[in-house]
C-alpha positions in Angstrom: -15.0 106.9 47.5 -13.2 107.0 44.4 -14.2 108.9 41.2 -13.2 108.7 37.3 -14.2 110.9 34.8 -13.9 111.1 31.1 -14.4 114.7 29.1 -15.2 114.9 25.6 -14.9 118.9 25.0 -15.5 118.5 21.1 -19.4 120.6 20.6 -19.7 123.8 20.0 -18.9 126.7 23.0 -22.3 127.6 23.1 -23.1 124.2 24.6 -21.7 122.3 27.2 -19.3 119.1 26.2 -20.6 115.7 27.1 -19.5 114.4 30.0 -19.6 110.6 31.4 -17.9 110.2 35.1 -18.1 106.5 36.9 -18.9 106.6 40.9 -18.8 104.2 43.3 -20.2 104.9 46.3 -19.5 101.5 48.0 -18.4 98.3 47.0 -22.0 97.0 45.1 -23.0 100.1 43.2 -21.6 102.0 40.4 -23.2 105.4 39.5 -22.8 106.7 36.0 -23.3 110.8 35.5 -24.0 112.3 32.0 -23.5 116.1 31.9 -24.0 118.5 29.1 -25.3 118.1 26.0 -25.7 114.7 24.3 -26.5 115.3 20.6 -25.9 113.8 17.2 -23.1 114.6 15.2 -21.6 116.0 18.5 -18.4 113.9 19.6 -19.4 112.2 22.9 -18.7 109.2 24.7 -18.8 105.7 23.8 -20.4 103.0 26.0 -17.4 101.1 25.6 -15.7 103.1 28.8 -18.8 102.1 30.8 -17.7 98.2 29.5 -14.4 99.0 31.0 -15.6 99.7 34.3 -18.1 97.3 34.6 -15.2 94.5 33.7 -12.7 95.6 36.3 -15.5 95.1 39.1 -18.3 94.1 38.1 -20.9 96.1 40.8 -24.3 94.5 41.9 -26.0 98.1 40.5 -25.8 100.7 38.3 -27.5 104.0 38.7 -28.2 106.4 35.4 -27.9 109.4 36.3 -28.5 112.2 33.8 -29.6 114.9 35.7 -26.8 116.9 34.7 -27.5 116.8 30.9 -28.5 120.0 29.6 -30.2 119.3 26.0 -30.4 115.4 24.2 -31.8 113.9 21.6 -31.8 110.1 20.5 -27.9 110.5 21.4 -28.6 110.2 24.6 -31.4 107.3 24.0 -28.7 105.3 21.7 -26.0 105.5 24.3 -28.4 104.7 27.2 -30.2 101.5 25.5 -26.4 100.3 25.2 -25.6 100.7 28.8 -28.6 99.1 29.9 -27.6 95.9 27.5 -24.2 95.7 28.9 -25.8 95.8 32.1 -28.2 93.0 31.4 -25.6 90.8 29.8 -23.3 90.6 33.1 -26.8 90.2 35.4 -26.3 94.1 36.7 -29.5 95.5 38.1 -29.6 99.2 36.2 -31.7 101.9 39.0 -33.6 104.4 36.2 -35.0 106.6 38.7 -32.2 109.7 38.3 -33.0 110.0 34.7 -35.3 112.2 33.2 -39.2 111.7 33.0 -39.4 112.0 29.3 -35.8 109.4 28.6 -37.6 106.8 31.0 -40.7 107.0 29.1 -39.1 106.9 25.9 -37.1 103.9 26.6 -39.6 102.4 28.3 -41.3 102.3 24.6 -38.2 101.2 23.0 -38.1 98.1 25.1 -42.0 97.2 24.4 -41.2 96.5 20.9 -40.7 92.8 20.1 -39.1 91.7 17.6 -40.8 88.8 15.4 -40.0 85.1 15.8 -38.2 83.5 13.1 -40.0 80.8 11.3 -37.4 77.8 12.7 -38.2 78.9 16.1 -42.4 79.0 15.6 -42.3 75.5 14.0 -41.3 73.0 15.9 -39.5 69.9 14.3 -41.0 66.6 15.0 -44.5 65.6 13.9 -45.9 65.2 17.4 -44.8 68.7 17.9 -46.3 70.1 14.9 -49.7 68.7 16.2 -49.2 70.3 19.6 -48.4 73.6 18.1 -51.5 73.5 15.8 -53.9 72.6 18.4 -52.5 75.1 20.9 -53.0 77.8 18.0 -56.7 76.2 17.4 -57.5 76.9 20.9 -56.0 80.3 21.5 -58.1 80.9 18.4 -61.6 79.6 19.8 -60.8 81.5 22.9 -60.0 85.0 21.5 -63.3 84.2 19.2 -65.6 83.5 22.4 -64.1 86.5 24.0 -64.9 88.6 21.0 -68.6 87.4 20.5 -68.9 87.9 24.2 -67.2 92.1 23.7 -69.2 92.5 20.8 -72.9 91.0 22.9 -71.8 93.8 25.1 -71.1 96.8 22.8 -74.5 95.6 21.0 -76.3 95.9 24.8 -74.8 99.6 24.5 -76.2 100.2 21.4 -79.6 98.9 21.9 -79.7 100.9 25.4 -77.9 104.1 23.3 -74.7 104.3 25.1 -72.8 103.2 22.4 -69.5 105.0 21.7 -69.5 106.2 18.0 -70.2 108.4 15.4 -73.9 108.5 13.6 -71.9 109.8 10.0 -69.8 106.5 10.2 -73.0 104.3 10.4 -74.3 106.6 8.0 -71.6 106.3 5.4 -71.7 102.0 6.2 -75.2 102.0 5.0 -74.4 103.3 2.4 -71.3 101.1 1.7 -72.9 98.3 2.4 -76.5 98.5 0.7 -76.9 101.5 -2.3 -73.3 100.8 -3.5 -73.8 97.3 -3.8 -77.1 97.5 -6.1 -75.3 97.4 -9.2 -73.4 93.8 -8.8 -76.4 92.3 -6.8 -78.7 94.0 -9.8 -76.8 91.6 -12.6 -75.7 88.7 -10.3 -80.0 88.7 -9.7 -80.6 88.4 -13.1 -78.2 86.3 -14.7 -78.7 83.6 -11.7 -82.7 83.9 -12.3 -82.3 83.4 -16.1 -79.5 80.5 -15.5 -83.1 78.9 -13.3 -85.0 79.2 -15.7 -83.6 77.9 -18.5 -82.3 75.0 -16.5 -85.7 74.1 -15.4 -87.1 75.0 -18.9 -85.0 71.9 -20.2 -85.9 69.4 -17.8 -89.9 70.8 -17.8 -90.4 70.8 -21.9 -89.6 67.2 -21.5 -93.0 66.4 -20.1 -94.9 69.3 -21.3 -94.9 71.4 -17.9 -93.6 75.0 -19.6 -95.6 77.0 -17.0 -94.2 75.7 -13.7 -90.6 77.4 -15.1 -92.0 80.6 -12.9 -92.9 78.1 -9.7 -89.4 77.0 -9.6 -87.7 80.1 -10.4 -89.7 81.9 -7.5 -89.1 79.5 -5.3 -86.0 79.0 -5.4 -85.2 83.1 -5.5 -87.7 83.9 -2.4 -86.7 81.2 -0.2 -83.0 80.2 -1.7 -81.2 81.7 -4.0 -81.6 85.5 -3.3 -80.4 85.2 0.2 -77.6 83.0 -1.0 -76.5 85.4 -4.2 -76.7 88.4 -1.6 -75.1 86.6 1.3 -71.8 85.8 -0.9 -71.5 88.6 -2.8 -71.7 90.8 0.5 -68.7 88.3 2.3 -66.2 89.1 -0.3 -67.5 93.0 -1.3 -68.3 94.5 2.4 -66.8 91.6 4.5 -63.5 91.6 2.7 -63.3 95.4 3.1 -64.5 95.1 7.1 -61.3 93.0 7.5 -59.1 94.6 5.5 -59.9 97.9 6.8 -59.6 96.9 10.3 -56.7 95.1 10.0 -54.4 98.2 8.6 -56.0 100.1 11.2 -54.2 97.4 13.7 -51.4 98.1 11.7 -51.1 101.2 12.2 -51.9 101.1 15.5 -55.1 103.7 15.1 -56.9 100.8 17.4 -54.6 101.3 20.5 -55.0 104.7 20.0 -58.8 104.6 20.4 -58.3 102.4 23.9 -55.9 104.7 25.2 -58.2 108.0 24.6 -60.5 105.6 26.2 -62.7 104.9 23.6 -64.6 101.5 23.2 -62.9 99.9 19.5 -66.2 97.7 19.8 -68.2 100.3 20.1 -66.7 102.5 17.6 -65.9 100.2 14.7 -67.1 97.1 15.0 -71.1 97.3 16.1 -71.6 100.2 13.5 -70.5 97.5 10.9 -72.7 94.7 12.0 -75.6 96.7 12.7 -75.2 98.5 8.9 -74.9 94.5 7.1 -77.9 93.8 9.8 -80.2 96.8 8.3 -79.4 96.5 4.8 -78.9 93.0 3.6 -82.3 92.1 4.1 -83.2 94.8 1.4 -80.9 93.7 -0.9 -82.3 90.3 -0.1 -85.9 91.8 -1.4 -84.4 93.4 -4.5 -82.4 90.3 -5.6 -85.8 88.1 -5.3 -87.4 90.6 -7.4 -84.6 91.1 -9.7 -84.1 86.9 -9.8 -87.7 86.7 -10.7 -87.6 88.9 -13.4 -85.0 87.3 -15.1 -86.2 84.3 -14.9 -89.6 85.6 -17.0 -87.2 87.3 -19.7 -86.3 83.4 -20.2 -90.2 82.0 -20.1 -91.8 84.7 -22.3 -89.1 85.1 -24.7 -88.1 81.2 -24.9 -90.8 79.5 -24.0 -93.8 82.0 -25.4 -95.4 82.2 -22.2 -97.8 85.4 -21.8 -96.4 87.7 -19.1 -100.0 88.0 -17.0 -99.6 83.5 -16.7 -96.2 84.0 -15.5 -96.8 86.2 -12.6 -99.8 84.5 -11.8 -98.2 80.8 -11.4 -95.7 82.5 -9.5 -98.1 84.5 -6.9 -99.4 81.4 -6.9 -96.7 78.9 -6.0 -95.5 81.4 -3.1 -96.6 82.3 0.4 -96.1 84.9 3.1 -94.1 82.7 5.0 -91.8 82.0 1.9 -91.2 86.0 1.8 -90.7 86.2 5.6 -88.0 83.1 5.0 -86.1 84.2 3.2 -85.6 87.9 4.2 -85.0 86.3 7.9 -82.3 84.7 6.0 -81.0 87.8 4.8 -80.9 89.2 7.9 -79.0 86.5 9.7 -76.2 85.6 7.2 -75.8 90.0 7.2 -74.6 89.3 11.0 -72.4 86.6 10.2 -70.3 88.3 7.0 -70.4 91.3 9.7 -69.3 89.6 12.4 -66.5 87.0 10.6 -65.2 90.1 9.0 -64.8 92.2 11.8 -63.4 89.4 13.4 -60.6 88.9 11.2 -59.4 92.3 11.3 -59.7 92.9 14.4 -57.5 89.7 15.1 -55.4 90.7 12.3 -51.3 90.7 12.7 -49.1 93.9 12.9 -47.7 93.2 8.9 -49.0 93.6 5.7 -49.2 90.5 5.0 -51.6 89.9 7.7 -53.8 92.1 6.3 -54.1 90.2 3.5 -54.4 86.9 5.5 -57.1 88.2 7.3 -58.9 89.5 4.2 -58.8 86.7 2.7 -59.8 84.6 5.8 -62.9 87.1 6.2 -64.0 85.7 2.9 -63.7 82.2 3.1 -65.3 82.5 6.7 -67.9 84.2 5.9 -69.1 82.0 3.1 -68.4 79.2 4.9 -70.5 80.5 8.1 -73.3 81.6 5.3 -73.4 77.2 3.7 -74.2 75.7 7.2 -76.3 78.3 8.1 -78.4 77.4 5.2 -78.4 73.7 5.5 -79.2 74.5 9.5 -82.1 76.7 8.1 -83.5 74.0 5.8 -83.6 71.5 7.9 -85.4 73.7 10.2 -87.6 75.4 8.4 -88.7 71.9 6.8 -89.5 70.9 10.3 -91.7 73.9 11.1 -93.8 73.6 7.8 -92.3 76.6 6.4 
């Protein structure tokens, strides 16, 4: 058995020098003691003397042993993250079981970090490949959507049945977000888009002397259209845009692993109290926009085409029905899910940068008024079919 040592006596005499000494206790391993302290801005060894020994005969393991080390810091980390390169360069298995429980840990976290991809190496260079690599992405994407419809069915089930994991203040505070605090832009949207009816079909209708049925088509269109439609949107890129973009720093920032590893449900804690909040409250602001949409649209038939305010609200009790109201707040209801679910979505499936977080807000927002368009046209044609 042969042993080499090499002595750095350079910290202060309070503290014990760092010390690195090579063993080999046969022919296939190599055992590497660290003594004293291993500090920054203390002189200590370089990994380039464990290079040296590893060149002359290259063993078939190395064993870290610091159990002799008296007080470290990222010294010690630094020098030990070299060794275990040098290792893996020549194919040297490296035995970390003689270090101490809090440097294994620690590198242990240094090694989960990946670094990214570079862009020549994601993209591959022939056309066929390009295809390949864009329908592989298009299926990892349907399958981590499925998988978070299915996660988010479940966390709903724990609401319903009151074992969901999360604060009442939150939902609270999303209500609020998400209905009072959206009045004011839903108030003038409402308005201006019942007017804009009005005066549109006030054009056409002069033209053969039918004034009054202004407030049939302007009631219409805002009880079973238009006031789902102006509410839907305007929610996707206010509350949906700020799901996503809230989320997604939150994955930044890694607040979301830290709520799975205290053992707390993310689903359950930021996700359903979203959706269930755009469920509860878009439906209202469904209600006030058909209201508000109506209004406006008299502002333009009293004031421009002299119609008497008690005629106007008559022709348009009369042109609507129960089943018109129910409509159109069912409408309300449904595209709330979808801007809460597409913008949860995004942000929960949001990169690690910043400028994912913008991707994914601005993904939220195209999704979700995407999502809102076919379900209108599906609703349409279905409700047309039912007599509604």
């Amino acid at each position: 058995m042969s042993a080499t040592t090499a002595r750095i006596d350079a910290t202060p005499a309070a503290e014990a020098a760092a010390t690195l000494a090579f063993e080999r206790t046969d022919a296939k391993s190599l055992v590497v003691r660290l003594s004293g302290t291993w500090r920054l801005g203390a002189a200590r060894p370089g990994a380039q003397a464990l290079t040296r020994e590893l060149g002359g005969r290259p063993p078939a393991l190395v064993v870290l042993d610091a159990q002799g080390v008296t007080a470290w810091d990222t010294a010690l980390l630094a020098w030990l993250r070299a060794a275990i390169a040098a290792c893996a360069a020549l194919g040297i298995e490296v035995d970390r079981s003689r270090l101490p429980t809090g440097v294994r840990q620690l590198l242990h976290l240094s090694e989960l970090v990946v670094e990214p991809a570079r862009l020549d190496e994601e993209s591959p260079a022939t056309f066929v490949g390009r295809i390949g690599a864009q329908a592989a992405r298009l299926g990892e994407s349907a399958v981590g959507t499925l998988r978070f419809l299915g996660n988010l069915t479940l966390a709903l089930g724990r609401f319903v049945t009151l074992r969901a994991q999360f604060r009442r203040s939150d939902l609270y505070r999303l209500l609020q977000g998400a209905g009072a605090e959206a009045v004011p832009i839903i108030t003038l949207l409402s308005l201006i888009v019942g007017m804009i009816l009005a005066f549109v079909g006030a054009v056409q209708l002069r033209l053969f002397g039918a004034d009054l049925y202004v407030a049939n088509l302007v009631g219409i269109a805002m009880v079973r259209e238009m006031g789902a439609m102006v509410v839907g949107i305007m929610v996707a890129g206010r509350t949906g845009a700020a799901f996503a973009a809230q989320l997604g720093t939150m994955k930044v920032t890694e607040e979301i692993d830290a709520l799975a590893t205290f053992g707390i449900s993310p689903m359950d804690f930021l996700v359903v109290p979203r959706v269930v909040a755009l469920f509860l409250m878009v439906p209202f602001l469904c209600l006030y926009s058909m209201v508000l949409g109506i209004l406006g649209g008299s502002l333009v038939g009293i004031y421009m085409l002299g119609l008497s305010p008690h005629l106007y609200l008559d022709q348009t009790l009369q042109a609507l029905s129960l089943a018109d109201l129910w409509g159109g707040v069912f409408r309300g209801a449904l595209y709330g899910i979808l801007v809460g679910v597409t913008g949860c979505l995004r942000g929960m499936r949001c990169g690690r940068d910043a400028a994912a977080v913008g991707a994914a807000t601005t993904s939220a927002v195209v999704t979700g008024v995407v999502a809102i368009v076919v379900a209108d046209g599906i609703l349409a044609v279905v409700f047309n079919a039912l007599g509604i």
